[in-house]
Structure formats: structure tokens, C-alpha cells
C-alpha positions in Angstrom: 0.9 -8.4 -49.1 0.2 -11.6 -47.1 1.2 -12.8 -43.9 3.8 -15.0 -45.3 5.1 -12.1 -47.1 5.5 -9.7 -44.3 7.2 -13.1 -42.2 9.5 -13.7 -45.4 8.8 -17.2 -44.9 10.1 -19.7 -47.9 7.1 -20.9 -49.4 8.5 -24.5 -49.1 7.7 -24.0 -45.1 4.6 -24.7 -44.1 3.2 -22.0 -42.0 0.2 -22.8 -39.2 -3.1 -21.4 -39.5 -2.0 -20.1 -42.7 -5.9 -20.6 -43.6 -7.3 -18.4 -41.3 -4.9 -15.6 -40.7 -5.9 -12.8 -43.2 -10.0 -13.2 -41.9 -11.1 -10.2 -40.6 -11.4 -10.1 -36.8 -15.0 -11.4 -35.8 -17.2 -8.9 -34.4 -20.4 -10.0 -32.2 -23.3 -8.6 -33.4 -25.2 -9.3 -29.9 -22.7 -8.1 -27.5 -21.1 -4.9 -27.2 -17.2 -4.9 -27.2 -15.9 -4.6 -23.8 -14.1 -1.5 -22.9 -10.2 -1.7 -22.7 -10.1 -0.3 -19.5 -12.2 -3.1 -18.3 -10.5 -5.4 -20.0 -7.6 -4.7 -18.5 -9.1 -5.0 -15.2 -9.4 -8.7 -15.6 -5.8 -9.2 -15.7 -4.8 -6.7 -12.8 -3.1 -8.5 -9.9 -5.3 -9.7 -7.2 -5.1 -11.2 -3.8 -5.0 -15.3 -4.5 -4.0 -15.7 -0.6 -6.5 -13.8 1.5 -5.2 -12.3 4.7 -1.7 -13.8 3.9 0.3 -9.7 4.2 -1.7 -9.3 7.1 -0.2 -13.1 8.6 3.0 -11.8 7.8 3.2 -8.9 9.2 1.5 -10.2 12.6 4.6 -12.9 12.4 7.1 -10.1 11.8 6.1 -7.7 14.2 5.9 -11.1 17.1 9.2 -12.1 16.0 10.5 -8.1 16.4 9.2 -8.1 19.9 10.7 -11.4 20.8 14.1 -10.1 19.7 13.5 -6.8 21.3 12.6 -8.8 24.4 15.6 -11.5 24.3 18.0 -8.3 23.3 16.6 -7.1 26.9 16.7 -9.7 28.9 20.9 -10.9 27.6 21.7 -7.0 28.6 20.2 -7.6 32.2 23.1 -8.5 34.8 20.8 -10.8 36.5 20.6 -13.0 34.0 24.1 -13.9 33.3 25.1 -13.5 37.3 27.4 -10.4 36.3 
């Protein structure tokens, strides 16, 4: 059974790289296959912005102690003249 078989395609539609789909996967002769485990390790998620958690957090944890520190100061009498 061919590919355009098991797609049920009409045979009036022309189907891409029709030439070329039954060939046998090509196997290197000089290089070893590469483990899946390390292949999947090439497309694990990595960190494209270095040191940008760390930014934010330093920007959250200023912006906590401001609050903290403005939350302070407006329940002080002094500072409304209560």
C-alpha cells in the first residue's frame, strides 16, 4: 500500500514529494545515531534572557517594600496632621 493509498487521495490530486516518500530513511554510515534522550535535550526550554527572573524578582520585592513602606507612612498621624 502506498502513501497515497493510506491518505485516500484521488489520483487526479497531485500529491508533494510524492517521489520521495516511500525511500527508506537514510542512515549515516559515519556517524552514530544520536540518542533520543539527547535529542530531546536540544529542544528543552532554556534561558534566552539571562538574569531576567532574577531582575524581576529584585523589581518585585523593591516595589513590595515601597508599598509596605507608603502603607506605613499613610497610617502614621503625623503625616496627615490627625
Amino acid at each position: 500500500m502506498t502513501d497515497r493509498e493510506k491518505r485516500r487521495l484521488p489520483e487526479a490530486e497531485p500529491f508533494p514529494y510524492e517521489d520521495i516518500v516511500d525511500l527508506p530513511h537514510p542512515v549515516s554510515r559515519r556517524h552514530v545515531q544520536m540518542p533520543l534522550r539527547s535529542r530531546a535535550a536540544q529542544f528543552a526550554p532554556f534561558a534566552a534572557l539571562t538574569g531576567y527572573d532574577e531582575a524581576i524578582e529584585e523589581t518585585a520585592r523593591r516595589t513590595e517594600a515601597a508599598m509596605e513602606e507608603d502603607l506605613e507612612r499613610s497610617s502614621d498621624p503625623e503625616v496627615f496632621g490627625a
